[in-house]
Structures are given as C-alpha cells and as structure tokens.
VOGU-3710 file (C-alpha; in Angstrom, 3 decimals, decimal comma):
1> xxxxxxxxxx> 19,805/-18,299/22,562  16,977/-15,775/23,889  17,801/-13,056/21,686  18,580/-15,764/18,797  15,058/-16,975/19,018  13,571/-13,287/19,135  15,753/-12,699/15,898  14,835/-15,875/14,002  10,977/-16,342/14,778  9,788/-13,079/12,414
11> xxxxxxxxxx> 11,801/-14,431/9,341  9,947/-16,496/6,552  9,905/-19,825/5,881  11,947/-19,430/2,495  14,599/-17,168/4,125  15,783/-20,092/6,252  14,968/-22,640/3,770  17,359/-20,570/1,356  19,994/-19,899/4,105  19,854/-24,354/4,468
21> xxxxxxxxxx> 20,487/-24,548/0,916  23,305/-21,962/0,868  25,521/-24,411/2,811  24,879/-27,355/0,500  27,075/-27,629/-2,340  26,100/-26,196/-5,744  26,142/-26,242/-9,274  29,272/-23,752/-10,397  29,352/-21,572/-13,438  28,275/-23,006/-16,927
31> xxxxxxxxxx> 30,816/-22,197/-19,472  29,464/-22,711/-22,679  27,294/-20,294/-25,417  26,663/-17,127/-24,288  23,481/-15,102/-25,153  24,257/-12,511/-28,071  23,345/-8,863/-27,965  19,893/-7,984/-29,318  18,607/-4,917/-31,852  20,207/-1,917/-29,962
41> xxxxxxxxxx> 18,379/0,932/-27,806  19,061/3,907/-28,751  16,268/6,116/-26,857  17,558/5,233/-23,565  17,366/8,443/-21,074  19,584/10,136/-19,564  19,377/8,647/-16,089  20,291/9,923/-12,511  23,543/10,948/-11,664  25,735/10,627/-8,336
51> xxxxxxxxxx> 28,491/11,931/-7,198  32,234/10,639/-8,653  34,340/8,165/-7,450  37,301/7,576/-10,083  39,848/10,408/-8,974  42,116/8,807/-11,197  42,429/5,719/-13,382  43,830/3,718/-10,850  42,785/5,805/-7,348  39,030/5,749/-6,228
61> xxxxxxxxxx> 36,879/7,557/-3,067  33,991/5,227/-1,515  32,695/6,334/1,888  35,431/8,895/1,890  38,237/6,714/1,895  41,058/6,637/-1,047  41,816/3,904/-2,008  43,995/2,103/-5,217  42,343/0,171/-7,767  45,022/-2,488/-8,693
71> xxxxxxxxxx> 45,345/-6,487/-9,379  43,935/-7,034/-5,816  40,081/-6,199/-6,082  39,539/-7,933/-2,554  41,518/-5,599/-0,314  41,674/-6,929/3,229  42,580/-3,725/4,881  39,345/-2,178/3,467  36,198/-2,526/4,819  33,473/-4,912/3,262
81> xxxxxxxxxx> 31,273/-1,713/1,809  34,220/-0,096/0,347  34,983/-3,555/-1,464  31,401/-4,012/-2,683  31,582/-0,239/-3,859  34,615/-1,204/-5,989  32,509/-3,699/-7,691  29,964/-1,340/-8,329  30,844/0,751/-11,363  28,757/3,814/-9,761
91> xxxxxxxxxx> 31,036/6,141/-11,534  30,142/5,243/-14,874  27,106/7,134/-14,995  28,182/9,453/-12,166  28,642/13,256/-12,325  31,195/13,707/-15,420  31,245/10,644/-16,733  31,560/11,467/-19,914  35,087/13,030/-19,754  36,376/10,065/-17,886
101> xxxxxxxxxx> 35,478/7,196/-20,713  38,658/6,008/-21,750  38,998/5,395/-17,818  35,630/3,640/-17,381  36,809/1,437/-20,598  40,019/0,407/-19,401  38,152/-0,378/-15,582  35,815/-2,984/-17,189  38,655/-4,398/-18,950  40,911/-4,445/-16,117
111> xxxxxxxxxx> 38,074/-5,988/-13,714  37,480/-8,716/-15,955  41,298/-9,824/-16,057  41,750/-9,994/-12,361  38,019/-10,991/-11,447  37,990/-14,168/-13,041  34,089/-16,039/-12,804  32,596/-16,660/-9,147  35,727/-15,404/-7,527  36,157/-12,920/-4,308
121> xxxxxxxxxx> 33,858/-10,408/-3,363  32,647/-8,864/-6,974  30,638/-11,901/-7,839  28,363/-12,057/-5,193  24,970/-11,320/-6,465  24,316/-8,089/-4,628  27,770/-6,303/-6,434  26,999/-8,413/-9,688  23,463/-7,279/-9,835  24,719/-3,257/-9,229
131> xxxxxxxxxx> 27,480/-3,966/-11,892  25,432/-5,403/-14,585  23,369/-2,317/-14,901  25,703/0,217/-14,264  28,019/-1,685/-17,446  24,800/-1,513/-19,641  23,281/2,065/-18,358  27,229/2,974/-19,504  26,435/1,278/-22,912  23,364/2,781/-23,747
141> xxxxxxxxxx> 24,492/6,187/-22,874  26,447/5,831/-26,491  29,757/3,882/-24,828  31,108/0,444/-26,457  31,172/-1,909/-24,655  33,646/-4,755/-26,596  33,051/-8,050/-26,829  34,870/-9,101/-24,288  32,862/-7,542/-21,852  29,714/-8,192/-23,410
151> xxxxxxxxxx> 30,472/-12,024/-23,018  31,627/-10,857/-19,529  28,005/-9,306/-18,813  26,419/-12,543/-20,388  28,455/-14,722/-17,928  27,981/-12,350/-14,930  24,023/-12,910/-15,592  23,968/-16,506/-15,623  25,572/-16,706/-12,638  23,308/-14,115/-11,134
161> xxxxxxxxxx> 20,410/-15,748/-11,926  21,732/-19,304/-10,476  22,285/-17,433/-7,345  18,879/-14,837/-6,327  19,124/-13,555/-2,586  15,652/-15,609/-1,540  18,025/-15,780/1,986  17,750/-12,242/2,073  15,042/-10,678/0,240  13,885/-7,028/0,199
171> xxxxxxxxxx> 16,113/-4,550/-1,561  18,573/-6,942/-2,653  16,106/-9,033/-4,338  15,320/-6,130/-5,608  18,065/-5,328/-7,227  18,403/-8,612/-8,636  15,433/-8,861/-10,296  16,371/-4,937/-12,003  19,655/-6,411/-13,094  18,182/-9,547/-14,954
181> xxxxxxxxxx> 15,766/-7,540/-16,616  18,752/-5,012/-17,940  20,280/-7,620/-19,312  17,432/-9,763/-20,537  16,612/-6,940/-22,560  20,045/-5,966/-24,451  20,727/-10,215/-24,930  18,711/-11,966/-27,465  17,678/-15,474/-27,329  15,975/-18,217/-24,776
191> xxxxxxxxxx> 18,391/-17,524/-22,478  17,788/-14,245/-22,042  13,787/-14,312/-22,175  14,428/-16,549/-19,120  16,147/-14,030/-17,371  13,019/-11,572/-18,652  10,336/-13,783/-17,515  12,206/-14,031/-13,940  12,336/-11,109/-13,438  9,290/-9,575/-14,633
201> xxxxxxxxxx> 7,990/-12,417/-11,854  10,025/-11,277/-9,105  9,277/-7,220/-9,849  5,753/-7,183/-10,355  5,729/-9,398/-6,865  7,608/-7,135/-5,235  6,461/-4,353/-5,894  3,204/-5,190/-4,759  4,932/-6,016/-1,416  7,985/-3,485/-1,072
211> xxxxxxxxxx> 5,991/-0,480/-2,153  3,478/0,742/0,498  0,349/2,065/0,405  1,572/5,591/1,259  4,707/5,501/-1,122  6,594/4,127/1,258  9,571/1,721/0,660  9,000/-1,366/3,223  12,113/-0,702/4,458  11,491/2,305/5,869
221> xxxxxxxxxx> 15,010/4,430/5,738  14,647/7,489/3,537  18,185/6,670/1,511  16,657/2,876/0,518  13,426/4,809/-0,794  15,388/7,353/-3,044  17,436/4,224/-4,031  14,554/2,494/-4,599  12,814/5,168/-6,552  15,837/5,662/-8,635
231> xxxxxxxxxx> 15,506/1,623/-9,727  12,127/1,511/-10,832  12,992/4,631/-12,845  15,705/2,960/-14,457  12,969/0,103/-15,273  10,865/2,351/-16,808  13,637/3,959/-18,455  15,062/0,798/-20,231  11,741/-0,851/-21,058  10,201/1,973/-22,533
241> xxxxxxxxxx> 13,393/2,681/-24,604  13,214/-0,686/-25,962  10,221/-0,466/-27,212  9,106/-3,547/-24,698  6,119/-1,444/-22,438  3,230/-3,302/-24,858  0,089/-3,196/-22,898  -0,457/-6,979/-21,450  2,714/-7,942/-22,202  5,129/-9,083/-18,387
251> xxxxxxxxxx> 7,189/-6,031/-19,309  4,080/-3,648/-20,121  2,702/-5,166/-16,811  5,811/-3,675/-14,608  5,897/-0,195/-16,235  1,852/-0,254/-15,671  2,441/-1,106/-11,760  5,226/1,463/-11,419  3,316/4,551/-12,714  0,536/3,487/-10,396
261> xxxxxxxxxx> 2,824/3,583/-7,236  5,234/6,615/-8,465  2,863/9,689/-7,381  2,330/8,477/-3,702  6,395/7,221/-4,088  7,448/10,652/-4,728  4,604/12,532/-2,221  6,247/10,443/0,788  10,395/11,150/-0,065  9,200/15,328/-0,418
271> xxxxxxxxxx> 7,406/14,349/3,202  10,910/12,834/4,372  12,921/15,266/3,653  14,273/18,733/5,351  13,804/22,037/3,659  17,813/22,001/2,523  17,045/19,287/-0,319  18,234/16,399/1,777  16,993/13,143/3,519  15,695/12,829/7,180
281> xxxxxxxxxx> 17,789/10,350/9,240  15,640/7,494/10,272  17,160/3,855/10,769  20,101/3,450/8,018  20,377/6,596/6,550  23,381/8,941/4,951  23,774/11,667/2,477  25,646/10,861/-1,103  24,446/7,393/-1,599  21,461/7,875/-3,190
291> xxxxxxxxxx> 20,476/10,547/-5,904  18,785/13,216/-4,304  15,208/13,921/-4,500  15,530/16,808/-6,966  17,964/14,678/-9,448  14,939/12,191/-9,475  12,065/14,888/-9,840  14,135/15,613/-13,044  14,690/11,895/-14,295  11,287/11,586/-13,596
301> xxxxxxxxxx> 10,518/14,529/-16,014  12,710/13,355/-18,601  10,657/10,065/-19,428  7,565/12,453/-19,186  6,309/11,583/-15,908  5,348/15,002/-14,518  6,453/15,844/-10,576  3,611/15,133/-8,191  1,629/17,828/-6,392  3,263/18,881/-2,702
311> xxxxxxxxxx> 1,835/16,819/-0,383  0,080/18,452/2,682  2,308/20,609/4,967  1,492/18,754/7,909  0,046/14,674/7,079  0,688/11,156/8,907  2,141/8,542/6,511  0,122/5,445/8,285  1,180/2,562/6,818  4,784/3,325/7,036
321> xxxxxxxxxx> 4,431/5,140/10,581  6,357/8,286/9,976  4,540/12,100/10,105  5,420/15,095/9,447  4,125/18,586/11,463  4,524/22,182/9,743  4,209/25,424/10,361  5,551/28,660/9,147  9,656/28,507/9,450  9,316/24,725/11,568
331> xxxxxxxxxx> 8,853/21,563/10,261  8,980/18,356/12,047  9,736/14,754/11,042  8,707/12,123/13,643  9,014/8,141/14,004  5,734/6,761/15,524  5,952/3,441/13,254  7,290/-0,246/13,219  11,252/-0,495/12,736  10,950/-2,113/9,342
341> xxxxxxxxxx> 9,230/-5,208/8,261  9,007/-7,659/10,797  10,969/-10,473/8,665  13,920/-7,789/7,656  15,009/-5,040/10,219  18,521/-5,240/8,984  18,754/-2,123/8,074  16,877/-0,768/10,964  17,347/1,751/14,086  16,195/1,375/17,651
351> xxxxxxxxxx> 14,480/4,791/16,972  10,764/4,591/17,686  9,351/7,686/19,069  12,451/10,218/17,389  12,380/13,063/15,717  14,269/15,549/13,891  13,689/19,458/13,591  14,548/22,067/11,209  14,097/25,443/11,437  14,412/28,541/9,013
361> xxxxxxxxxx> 15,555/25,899/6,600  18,526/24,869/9,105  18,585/21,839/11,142  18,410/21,913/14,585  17,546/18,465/16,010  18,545/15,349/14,490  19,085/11,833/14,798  22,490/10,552/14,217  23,241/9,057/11,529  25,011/6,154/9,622
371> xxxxxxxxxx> 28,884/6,243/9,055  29,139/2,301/8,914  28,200/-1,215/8,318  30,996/-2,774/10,092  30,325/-4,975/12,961  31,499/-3,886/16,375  30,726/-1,206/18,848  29,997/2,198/17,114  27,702/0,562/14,836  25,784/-0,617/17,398
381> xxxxxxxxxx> 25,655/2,492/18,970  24,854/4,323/16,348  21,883/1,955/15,116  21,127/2,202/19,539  18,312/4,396/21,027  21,313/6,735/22,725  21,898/7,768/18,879  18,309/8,950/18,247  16,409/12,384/19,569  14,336/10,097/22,030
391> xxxxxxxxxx> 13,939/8,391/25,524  16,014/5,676/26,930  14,411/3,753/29,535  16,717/1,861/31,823  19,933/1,756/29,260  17,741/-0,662/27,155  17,262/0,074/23,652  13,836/0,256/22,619  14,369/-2,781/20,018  16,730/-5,274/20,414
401> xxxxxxxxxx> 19,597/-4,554/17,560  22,305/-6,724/17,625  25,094/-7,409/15,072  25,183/-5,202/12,091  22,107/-6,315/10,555  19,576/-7,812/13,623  17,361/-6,784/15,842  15,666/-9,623/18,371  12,939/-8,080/20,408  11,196/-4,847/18,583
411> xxxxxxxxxx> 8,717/-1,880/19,575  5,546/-1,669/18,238  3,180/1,528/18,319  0,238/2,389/19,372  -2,599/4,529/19,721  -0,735/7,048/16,805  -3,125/10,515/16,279  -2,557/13,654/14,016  -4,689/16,682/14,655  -4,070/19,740/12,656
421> xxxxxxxxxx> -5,185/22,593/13,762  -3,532/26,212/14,862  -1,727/24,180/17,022  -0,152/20,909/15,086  -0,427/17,867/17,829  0,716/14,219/17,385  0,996/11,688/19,724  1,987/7,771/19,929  3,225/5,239/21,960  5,352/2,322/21,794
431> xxxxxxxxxx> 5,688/-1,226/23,687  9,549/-1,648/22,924  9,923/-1,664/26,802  7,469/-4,104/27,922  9,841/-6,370/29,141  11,331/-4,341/31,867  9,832/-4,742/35,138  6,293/-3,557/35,226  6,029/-3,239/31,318  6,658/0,594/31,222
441> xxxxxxxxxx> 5,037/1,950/28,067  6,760/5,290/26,588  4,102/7,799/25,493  4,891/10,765/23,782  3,107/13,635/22,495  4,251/16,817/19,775  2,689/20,003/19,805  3,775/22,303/17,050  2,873/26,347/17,410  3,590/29,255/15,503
451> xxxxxxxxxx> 6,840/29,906/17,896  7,191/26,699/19,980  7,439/22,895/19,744  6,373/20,850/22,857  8,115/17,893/23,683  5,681/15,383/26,597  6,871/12,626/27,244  5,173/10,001/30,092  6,208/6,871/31,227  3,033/4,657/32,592
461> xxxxxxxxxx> 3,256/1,098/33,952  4,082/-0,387/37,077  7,192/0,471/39,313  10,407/2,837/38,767  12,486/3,440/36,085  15,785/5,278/34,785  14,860/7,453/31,713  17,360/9,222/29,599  16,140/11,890/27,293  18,477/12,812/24,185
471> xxxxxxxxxx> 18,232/16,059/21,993  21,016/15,863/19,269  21,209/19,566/17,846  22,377/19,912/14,295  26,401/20,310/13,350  27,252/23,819/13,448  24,987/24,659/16,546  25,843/25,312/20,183  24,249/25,200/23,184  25,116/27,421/26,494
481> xxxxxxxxxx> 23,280/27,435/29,733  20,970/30,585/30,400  19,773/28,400/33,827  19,589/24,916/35,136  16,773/23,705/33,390  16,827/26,276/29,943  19,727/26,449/27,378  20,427/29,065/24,491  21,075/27,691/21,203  23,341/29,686/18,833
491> xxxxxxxxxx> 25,081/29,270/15,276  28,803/28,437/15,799  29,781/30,520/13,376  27,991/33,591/13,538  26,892/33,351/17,082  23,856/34,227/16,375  20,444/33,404/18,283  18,520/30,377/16,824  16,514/28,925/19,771  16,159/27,972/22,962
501> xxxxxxxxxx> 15,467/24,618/25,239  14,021/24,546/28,215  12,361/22,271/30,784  8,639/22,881/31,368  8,896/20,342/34,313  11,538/22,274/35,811  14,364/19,777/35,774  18,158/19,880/34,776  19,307/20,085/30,913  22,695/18,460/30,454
511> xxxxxxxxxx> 24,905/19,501/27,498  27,179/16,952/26,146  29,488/16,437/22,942  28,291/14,363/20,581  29,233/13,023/17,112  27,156/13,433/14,041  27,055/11,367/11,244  25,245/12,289/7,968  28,038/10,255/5,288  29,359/7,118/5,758
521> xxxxxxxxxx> 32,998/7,227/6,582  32,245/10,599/8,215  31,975/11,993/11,735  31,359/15,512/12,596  31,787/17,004/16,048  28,293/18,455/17,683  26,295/18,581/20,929  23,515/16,799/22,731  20,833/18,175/24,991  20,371/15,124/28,088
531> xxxxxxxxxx> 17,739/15,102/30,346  17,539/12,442/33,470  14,662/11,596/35,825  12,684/9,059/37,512  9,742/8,069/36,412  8,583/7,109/39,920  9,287/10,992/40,352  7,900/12,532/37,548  4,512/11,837/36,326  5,001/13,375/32,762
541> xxxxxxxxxx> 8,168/15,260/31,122  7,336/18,681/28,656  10,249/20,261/27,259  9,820/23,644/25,220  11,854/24,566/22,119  10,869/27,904/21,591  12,293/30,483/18,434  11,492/34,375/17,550  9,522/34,602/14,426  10,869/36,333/11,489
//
C-alpha cells in the first residue's frame, strides 16, 4: 500500500474523479443524424511523413513485428501497442502513400466492417483520436473518402467526444482535443461547432500547461516532444487551410498561441538531439515513431514558418531540467531535472543524473532505450536506473517505477549550475535516495574540455552505501582493457581508436554485455562500462573519457 500511496498522492483531483466515473455505467453510442461534410479544404499542406507500415494489403510492420491484417482487428497474440498501431492508419500519410491508395481505401472500408461502433480495442479514444486525423489528413491530401466512411468518421467523433481521457490527461488529451478539432472543421453543423468549441477549450488550456517555458513538452521524453510538435503543426496546418485562423476568433486564438511557443519548441528538440539527426534517449524514448526533427523543420517551412536560429552550443534548459555541454567534436546531453510532471510520470525513466555522449558525430555513451510497453520484467528494467549512464545506490532505483506506467517515490534536483567557459562544467544533485539509511544524496558534476570529459560523482550523507556506476557505450563500439582501472574504446568494425575510459580515483572498470534499445521491438547487442565502490571508502568518484583531436 506504501508504494500505492506514493503513486496516488501527486495525481489530481479530476484524474481520480474521472477514473470513479469510468467504472459507473454510461451512456452508449447515439445512433441517429450524423453531422454532414462542410465547404472542402483544398490548401491543406503537405504534412510530415513517417516511415511505412502496409507491406501489403493485408500484411503490416508495427514495432518490427509482421503481422496480418484480417477479420480479427483485436489479435490476442499481439501485444497491446501493436494492436493500437493497427488502429492507427499511420500509413496513410506515411512515406509513399500515394502509390498505395487503392490499399489505404480498401483498409478504411475493411476496418469499418469488422470494427463495428464501441467495440475492441480501435474505439478507445486514444486509437480513435489518432485514426480520425490520419482518415481526414488522407482526405485532404486529394483522397475520397466515401460516404460510408465519412458517416464512419462522424460516428467515431461522437463517441470520442462522449469519452475525453480527463483519467489520463497529458498527451492523450492532447490528442483528443487535435482529433475533435479535425473533424469539427471538415463537418458542418451544431454538432460539429461543439466538437470545435471543445476543443479549442481543451488546446488553448493545454498548451499553456504542456508546453514549457523553454520549449519543452511537460513530458519530458524527446520522441513525445517531436510528436507533440508534429500535432500542433498539423493544427496550424488544417486551420489555416480552412480559412478558420481569424484573429479573435477560438480557432485564430490556438494558431496565435502555437506560433508563440514554436521558436523555443523547435530551439529545445535541436538541443535534444545528437549530431546524426536523431533523438537523445531520456525516459520513453525510440527512433521511428515520431517524424524526425528535419521532416518537421521542413513542414514547418512549408506553412511559412521559417526554422529557428541554432540555439547556443552549450545552454541549460531550466524549466525542463535537461542541458546540453559542447565543444569542438563532443557534445553532451545530461538529465539534471524532475522525471516528468509530478501528476503523470507514466512515461518516465528512473534516470536523473544520466547522460549520453557523442563524439565526431558517433555515439559513444548512451542510455538505453525503449523496446516496450508491456508489463513485466524488461520493461521495468529498462525504464530502471541499471538502464541509464548513471549511479545506482544500493540496487534502488533513483525513483520508484513500478508497472508499465508508475512511478511511487521520485528524485528531485537540486542545486543545478552551468558555467561555460574553456572548460564546459555542470553540476546537480538529486534526493531520489533519501530514503535509504542516512539519506545519501548523489552529487554529480561534468566537466567538458577540448579532449576530455570528467565524470565526479560524490555520495554525501550519513553511513555506507553500495554504488554502482553504469557507462553504456554506443552499438557498434568495444571496449578492451589497457589496465585495471583504464579501458580502450574501438569501432567494431574498423577497429579503429575512438576513446578511452579510465578511473581518475584509481579503481576497477568492469566491462559487461549489454543490450541496446533505440526501436521498439528491437534489441541490439553492446557493452557497458561498471564501476563498484563504497562510499564509506571513497570520498568522491572522477572518471576520465579522454579522445585525440582531429
């Protein structure tokens, strides 16, 4: 019940007021005159594009595992993100999806034969919201959509709107909201200005409260900000293209509130991610689920909102607790912030105080990933502290993640400094282990040079305690000892010199296999540096990662 308490206590009032009423029984689906398309867009955008997922008209990828679309859209031998994927229609504005339209036609009609209303997994509102503007994105990139399906969307919205995730909030709110918008714009009538004016409520709301002050999504996982991103450009997208962004008008009012956040929204994703292109790995995070960060610059462009200036090289992002330390070939990308809002860390990572590395435009240490949502033993250690380029004190995590989606007790920093200088120094602290005996506090401190990155990390409090320190290196990277306490990092491939680790305090570095995880559904087979001592013992750790300039 402790860590039930520790879970419950940070959620809001209408979360479990909406989680009480979920259990009571409810209204079903009104059958009865549906809302009728309105005048037609034609000026809508060409939006952002993923990658595929149809491989054939009856065989789809999600999370890279095939699978048949058939009669039975509620496989059980599939897991529940694959199913909700199904439901999503991603691929009808993915990469090509304009030589696969007689598939995507026959898909919608084939979903709404064996999905009939409020049944199985595709009408939950989270896959209904997805659906309804991926089927109307699909339409108003010069596809028909028949009647059939257009009384489908109709019906799909109603029932969307009868059923908001209040229980839930943040993205998937989010989402809602987006979807009742999409369609409260293409259907004409009172019907479908309620769906408008709800959503134009919810949006404007949230974005005052899911949108940080440094750009940040409140969520705080690089892959939820590009998806993020990507929504509010479809917003702009569709309300400009209908002709709806009238200054002072609900819809004018959203478009207004977006291009006020987008600059610092844009300066914090080129802040998260590496030099390849791609996203940093903090809390739940994976390649090919979002578009990347260049496919948005362009969308971006496209409805004439110009890419922002580069951000500085090095900069702390305060309110969302993340910073990033550059120089020359090395760049940085560190965790000294909260785990996520305090009233939704599902998507959160015990990884206060991590980091990840890259160097020469390669990375070398990481954090390790997201391949799953399922509940059960590797997703907890992957969403664990052992998963993360950090210190484990005691074989505690440094928050308390449970289930897929919980965390009970969480860290906090503190005391969180950036000086830039000729050498780049950053240094925090966090409380996520004040409940051990003698309420150890980890402190650790980054110093970037021209050739070297220090790693110090102190442990101060009362009494003695177990700590674990974990350096995941970067798939196609090996490690070899030169010594006890120093190992050579080469490429796998070319065996080339990249860098090397060593241990300024003089103690033992452990190399260990390890499993990397940058796509769900994936695991790739790498290394990680370990490094054991007593804090009773040692009164501060440094470790060296050290490279030969160019």
């Amino acid at each position: 019940m402790g860590r039930l308490f520790r879970t419950v206590r940070h959620l809001r009032a209408t979360q479990i007021w909406h989680r009480l009423l979920q259990r009571l029984p409810r209204k079903g689906l009104r059958i009865g005159a549906l809302s009728r398309p309105g005048t037609p867009i034609s000026t809508f955008a060409v939006p952002a594009t993923r990658m595929s997922s149809l491989i054939a008209p009856g065989r789809a990828c999600f999370l890279n595992r095939e699978g048949p679309i058939g009669d039975d859209w509620d496989p059980s031998d599939f897991s529940k993100l694959w199913r909700y994927n199904l439901h999503y229609f991603d691929d009808l504005n993915a990469v090509g999806a304009s030589d696969r339209v007689k598939w995507h036609s026959a898909l919608i009609d084939r979903w709404i034969a064996s999905n009939p209303p409020t049944a199985g997994t595709g009408w939950e509102p989270y896959p209904t919201s997805l659906r309804i503007v991926n089927w109307i994105k699909w339409q108003l990139r010069e596809n028909a959509l028949d009647k059939a399906a257009l009384d489908s969307l109709a019906l799909q919205t109603r029932w969307l709107a009868s059923r908001i995730e209040w229980h839930i909030l943040g993205n998937h709110l989010f989402a809602n909201a987006k979807a009742l918008l999409f369609a409260g714009l293409i259907f004409s009538g009172e019907e479908a200005a309620a769906w408008r004016k709800m959503a134009c409520s919810i949006l404007l709301r949230e974005l005052r409260e899911q949108c940080l002050t440094d750009g940040a999504h409140f969520e705080l996982s690089p892959m939820y900000h590009l998806l993020f991103l990507e929504d509010v450009l479809d917003i702009m997208n569709i309300v400009e293209a209908a002709a709806r962004a009238d200054r002072g008008s609900d819809v004018g009012a959203i478009v207004d509130a977006i291009d006020e956040r987008l600059p610092a929204m844009f300066s914090w994703a080129r802040t998260m991610v590496h030099p390849d292109g791609e996203i940093s790995f903090f809390n739940d995070a994976a390649f090919d689920i979002a578009s990347t960060l260049a496919g948005l610059v362009d969308y971006a462009l496209r409805l004439g909102r110009p890419a922002p200036e580069e951000p500085p090289s090095s900069r702390l992002l305060a309110s969302s607790g993340y910073a990033r330390l550059e120089r020359h070939d090395a760049v940085v990308i560190a965790d000294v912030g909260c785990v996520g809002p305090d009233y939704l860390p599902g998507h959160a990572h015990a990884d206060t105080l991590s980091f990840e590395m890259s160097l020469a435009g390669r990375r070398l240490v990481v954090n390790g990933g997201t391949s799953l949502y399922e509940s059960g033993a590797e997703r907890l250690r992957q969403r664990g502290t052992i998963a993360h380029s950090t210190l484990v004190l005691d074989g505690e995590n440094s928050s308390e993640v449970w289930s897929s989606f919980r965390v009970g007790r969480r860290a906090y920093p503190q005391n969180v400094a950036l000086d830039i200088g000729d050498v780049v120094h950053l240094q925090a602290q966090h409380d996520g282990y004040r409940h051990l005996p003698g309420g150890p506090i980890h402190q650790r401190t980054w110093s970037l040079g021209a050739l070297y990155l220090d790693i110090a990390d102190r442990i101060s409090g009362q009494g003695s305690h177990q700590a674990e320190l974990h350096f995941h290196l970067g798939v196609g990277l090996r490690a070899r000892a030169k010594d006890a306490s120093c190992v050579e990092i080469h490429c796998s491939a070319s065996g080339v010199f990249f860098a090397e680790m060593s241990s300024l305090s003089g103690l033992v570095l452990r190399v260990e296999a390890d499993t990397h995880h940058p796509r769900f559904g994936a695991s790739e087979p790498t290394q990680v540096i370990v490094i054991d001592f007593d804090s009773g013992d040692v009164d501060e750790h440094r470790l060296r990662i050290s490279w030969i300039g160019a």
